[in-house]
N, C-alpha and C positions, 0 to 999 in steps of 0.2 A: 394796708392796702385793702381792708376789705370797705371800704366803702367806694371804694375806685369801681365804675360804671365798667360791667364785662366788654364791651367794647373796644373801651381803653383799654385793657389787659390785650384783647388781640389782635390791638394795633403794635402794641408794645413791642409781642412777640412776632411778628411778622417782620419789626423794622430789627430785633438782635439776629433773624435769622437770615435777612439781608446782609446784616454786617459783618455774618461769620464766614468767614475763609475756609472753602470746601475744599477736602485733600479727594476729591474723585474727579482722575484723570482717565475716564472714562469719555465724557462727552467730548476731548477731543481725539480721540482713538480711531478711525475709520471702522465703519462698520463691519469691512472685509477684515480689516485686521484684530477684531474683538471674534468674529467666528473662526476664523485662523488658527486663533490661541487657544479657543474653546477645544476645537476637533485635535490642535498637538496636545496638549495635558492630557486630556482623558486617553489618543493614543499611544502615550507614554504610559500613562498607567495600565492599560490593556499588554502591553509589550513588555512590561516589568512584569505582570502576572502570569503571561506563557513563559516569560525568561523561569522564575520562578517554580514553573512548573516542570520544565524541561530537566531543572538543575537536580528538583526531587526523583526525576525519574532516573536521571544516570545513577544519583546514588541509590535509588532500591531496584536496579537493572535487572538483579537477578532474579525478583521477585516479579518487577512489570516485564519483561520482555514472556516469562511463561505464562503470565495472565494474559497477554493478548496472543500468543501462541494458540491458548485453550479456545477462547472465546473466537477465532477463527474459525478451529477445526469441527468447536460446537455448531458453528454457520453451517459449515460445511455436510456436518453429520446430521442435520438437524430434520433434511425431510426425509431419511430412511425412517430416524428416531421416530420421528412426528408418525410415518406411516404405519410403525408396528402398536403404536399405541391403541391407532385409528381401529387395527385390527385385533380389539382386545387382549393384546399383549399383557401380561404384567409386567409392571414399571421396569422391576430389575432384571430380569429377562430382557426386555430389549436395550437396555443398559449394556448387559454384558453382550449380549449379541452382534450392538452396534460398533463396544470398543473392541470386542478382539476382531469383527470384520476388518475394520480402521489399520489394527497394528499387523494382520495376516496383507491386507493387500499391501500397503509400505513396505513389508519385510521384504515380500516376494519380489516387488520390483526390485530392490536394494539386491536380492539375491540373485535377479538374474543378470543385473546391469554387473554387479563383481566378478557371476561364472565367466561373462563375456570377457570382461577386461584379462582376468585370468591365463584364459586360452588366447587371445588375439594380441596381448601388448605385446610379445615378444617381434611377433613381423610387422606389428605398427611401430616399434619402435626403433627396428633395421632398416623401414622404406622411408622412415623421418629424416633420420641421421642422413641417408643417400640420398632424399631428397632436398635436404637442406646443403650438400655438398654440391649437389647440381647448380642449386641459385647461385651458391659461392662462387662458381668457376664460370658460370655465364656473366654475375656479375662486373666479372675480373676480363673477362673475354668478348663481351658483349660490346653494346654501343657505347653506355657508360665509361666503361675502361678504369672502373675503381681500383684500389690498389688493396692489398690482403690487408696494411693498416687504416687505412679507411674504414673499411665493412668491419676490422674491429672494433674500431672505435663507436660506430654506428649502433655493430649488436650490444654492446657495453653499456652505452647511453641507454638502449633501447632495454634492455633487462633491468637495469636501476629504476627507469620511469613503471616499470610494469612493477618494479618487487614496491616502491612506495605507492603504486595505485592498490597493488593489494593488501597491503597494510593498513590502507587507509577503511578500506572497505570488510577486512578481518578483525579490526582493532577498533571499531567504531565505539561511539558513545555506548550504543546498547546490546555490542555483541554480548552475548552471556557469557561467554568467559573462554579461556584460551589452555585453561586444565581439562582433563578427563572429570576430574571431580567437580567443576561447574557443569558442563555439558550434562553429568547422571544424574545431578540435582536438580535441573533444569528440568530433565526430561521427566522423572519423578514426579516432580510438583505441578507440570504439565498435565500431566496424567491424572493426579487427586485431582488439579480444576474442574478436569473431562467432567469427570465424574460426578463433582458436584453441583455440575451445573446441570448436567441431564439429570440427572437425582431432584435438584430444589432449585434450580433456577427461579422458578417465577417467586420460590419464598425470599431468596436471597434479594431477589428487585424490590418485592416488597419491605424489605428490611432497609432496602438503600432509599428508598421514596420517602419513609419514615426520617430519614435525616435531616430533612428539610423542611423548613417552615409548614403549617399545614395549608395556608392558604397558598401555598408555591407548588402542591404536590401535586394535582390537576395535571400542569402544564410541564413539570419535570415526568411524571408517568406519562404522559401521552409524546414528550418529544421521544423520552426514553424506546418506547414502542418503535417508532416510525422509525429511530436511527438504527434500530435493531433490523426491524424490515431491508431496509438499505443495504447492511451488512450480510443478511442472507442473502439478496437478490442478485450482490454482488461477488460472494463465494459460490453460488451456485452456478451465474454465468462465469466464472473466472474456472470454474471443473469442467465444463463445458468445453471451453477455448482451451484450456489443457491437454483434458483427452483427443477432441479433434487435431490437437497439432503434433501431439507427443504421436497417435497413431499414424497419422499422413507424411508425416515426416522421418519416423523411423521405417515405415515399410515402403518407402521411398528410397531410405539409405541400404534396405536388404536388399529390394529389387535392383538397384544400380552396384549391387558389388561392394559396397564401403564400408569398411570394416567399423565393429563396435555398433552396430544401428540400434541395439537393445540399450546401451546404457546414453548414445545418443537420445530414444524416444525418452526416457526417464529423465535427460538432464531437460530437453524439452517441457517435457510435464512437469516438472519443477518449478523452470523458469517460466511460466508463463503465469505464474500465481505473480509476478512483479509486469506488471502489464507493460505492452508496449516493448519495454527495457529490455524485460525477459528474451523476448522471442526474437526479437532483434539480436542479442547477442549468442542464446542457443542454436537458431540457423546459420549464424556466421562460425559459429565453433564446428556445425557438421558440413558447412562448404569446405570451411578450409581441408578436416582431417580427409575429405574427396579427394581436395586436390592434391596433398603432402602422398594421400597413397595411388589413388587411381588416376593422377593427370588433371591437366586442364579441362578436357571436353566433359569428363565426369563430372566433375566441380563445377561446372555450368549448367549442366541438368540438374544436380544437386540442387543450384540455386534456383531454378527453374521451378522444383519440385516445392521448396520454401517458400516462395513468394507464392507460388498456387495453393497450398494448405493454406495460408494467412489469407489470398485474399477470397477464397470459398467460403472460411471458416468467418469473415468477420459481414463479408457481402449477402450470403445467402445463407448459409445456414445459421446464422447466429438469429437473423429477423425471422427465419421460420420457425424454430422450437423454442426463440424464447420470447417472441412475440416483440424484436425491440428493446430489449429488458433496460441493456448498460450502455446510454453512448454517451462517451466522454472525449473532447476534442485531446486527440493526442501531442497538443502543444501542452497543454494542463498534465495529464498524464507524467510527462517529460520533467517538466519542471516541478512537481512534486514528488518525484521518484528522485532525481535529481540531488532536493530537499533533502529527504528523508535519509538518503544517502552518504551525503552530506554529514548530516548530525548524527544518526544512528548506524553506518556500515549498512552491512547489508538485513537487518534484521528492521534499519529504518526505511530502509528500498521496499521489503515488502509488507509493511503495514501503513506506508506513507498514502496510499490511493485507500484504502477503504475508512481510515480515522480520517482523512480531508472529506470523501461523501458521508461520514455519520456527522460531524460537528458543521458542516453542509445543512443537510438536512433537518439539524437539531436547530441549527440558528434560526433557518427558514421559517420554521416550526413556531416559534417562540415570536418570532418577531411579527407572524400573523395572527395570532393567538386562534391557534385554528382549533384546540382543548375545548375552544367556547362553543365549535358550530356543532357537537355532538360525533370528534373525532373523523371530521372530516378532512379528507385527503389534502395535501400539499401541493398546490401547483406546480406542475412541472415547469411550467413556463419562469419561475424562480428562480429553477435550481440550475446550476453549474453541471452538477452529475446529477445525470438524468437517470436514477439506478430504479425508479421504480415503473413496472412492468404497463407498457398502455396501452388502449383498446387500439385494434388493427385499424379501423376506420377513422381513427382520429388522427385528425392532420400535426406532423411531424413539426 
């Protein structure tokens, strides 16, 4: 064939490629059902990679639940730290200053919430019993007209559902453990995190930036940063919203008579580190024990007293000292607390809201390539959680 005119060659091959039988069942696919397919595969692959991810974190629970324990309370502890620095501090000096400050003020509460319980469980726990005999006999006497097996059977069912809701929420994927000897190891290893992240934090980022491709590390250190930022803006308002409620709400439960207001304000300031959830359920635990000891009408001020701490704390003072900082619609809230609770007990209740605004903010980050404009800020108008702080004059 080499004398055969090129022409005729790609005529040749134009009429074999005609005659061949294409196995691409593509051009009759709808084109909605070719992008369908595209967005489930790769959604499948994405959802096998968190699965994935999830499965490795149950099994080194003991290890990841004190690393994000740490990496909170470093949020937390981070502008005292930052501030002694500012004031020519040396490094280890306000290291140790900031972690015994840290484990002095936790003891103390711990210490005054137990003197309380101490002295006052015994007639909280004689005005219970009598109070709970009362409901029984109104029950029984009342409009109702229950009978004594009924309302056992009632409390029975009702004790069962509460010992498997708290089982479910004690016994979670990532509670740290259910011995004494996990708990001291946890707290331990809690504690060397503290420390080495206010010691070498920025070396330790730099060692993790390094893991990654070099042309990737731009945009992995600069999400890194901002999801960082997030996480402090978000422990700092969430101390905020704690101290205001733990204070307004326990010296609510003194001034009204109700016993335990100390380890009430404490269980308070606890729970409001799991937003929303928290406080919802710590107000309802210090209406009820109002009502079990001091009546109805007390228990209605109570509630009175709770609903006004929340809505002070989240209407007006939250916008004046934090400038706006953290709003998050509390449908979102919900249902990631929900989540987190869900898979991780309650250890995933409260780190569920602030790893949804970092991997929030990381995505946002990355997918605007905003490393390019010289570390320029992320649109709020983006984000879901709105955690970072914005000019007053800027329309909301």
């Amino acid at each position: 064939m080499t004398g055969t005119d090129p022409e005729d060659r790609g005529s040749f091959f134009d009429a074999l490629r005609r005659r061949t039988v294409s196995s691409d069942l593509s051009p009759g696919v709808p084109p909605a059902m070719r992008q369908a397919t595209a967005y489930s595969w790769r959604l499948l692959v994405i959802a096998a990679a968190i699965g994935v991810v999830v499965w490795v974190v149950i099994q080194l629970k003991l290890l990841v639940v004190p690393l994000l324990v740490a990496i909170l309370v470093t949020a937390l502890v981070w502008p005292a730290f930052s501030f002694l620095l500012r004031h020519r501090w040396p490094k280890w000096l306000a290291i140790v200053v900031t972690v015994l400050g840290t484990i002095a003020i936790i003891s103390g509460l711990l210490w005054l919430a137990v003197w309380q319980i101490t002295r006052q469980f015994g007639s909280v726990r004689e005005r219970t019993i009598e109070a709970v005999a009362q409901f029984r006999q109104y029950l029984i006497d009342g409009p109702l007209h229950l009978s004594a097996q009924q309302i056992d059977d009632g409390l029975r069912q009702a004790g069962s559902f509460l010992q498997e809701q708290a089982e479910v929420l004690w016994t979670g994927a990532l509670a740290i453990g259910t011995t004494l000897g996990h708990v001291a190891t946890g707290l331990l290893l809690t504690l060397f995190i503290l420390l080495c992240l206010l010691a070498d934090g920025a070396g330790i980022w730099r060692w993790t930036t390094r893991l990654f491709p070099r042309v990737a590390r731009p945009a992995v250190d600069g999400a890194g940063r901002a999801g960082w930022r997030t996480v402090m803006t978000y422990a700092r308002t969430q101390l905020l919203v704690a101290t205001i409620d733990a204070v307004g709400i326990g010296l609510g439960a003194f001034l009204l008579g109700v016993p335990l207001a100390i380890p009430i304000g404490v269980l308070v300031f606890l729970g409001a580190f799991i937003p929303f959830v928290g406080a919802v359920v710590t107000g309802a635990l210090a209406v009820f024990i109002a009502l079990v000891y001091n009546g109805p009408l007390i228990a209605l001020f109570m509630l009175i007293v709770v609903l006004g701490v929340q809505q002070i704390e989240s209407h007006i003072l939250q916008p004046i000292l934090m400038g706006s900082a953290v709003k998050v619609h509390p449908l979102a809230v919900v249902l990631v607390v929900a989540g987190g609770a869900m898979i991780g007990g309650i250890p995933g209740a409260l780190f569920a809201v602030p790893l949804s605004a970092f991997v929030n903010v990381v995505a946002v980050y990355l997918s605007t390539k905003a490393w390019r404009d010289d570390g320029a800020a992320v649109d709020s108008a983006d984000l879901i959680w709105q955690t970072v702080p914005r000019d007053r004059g800027r329309r909301s």
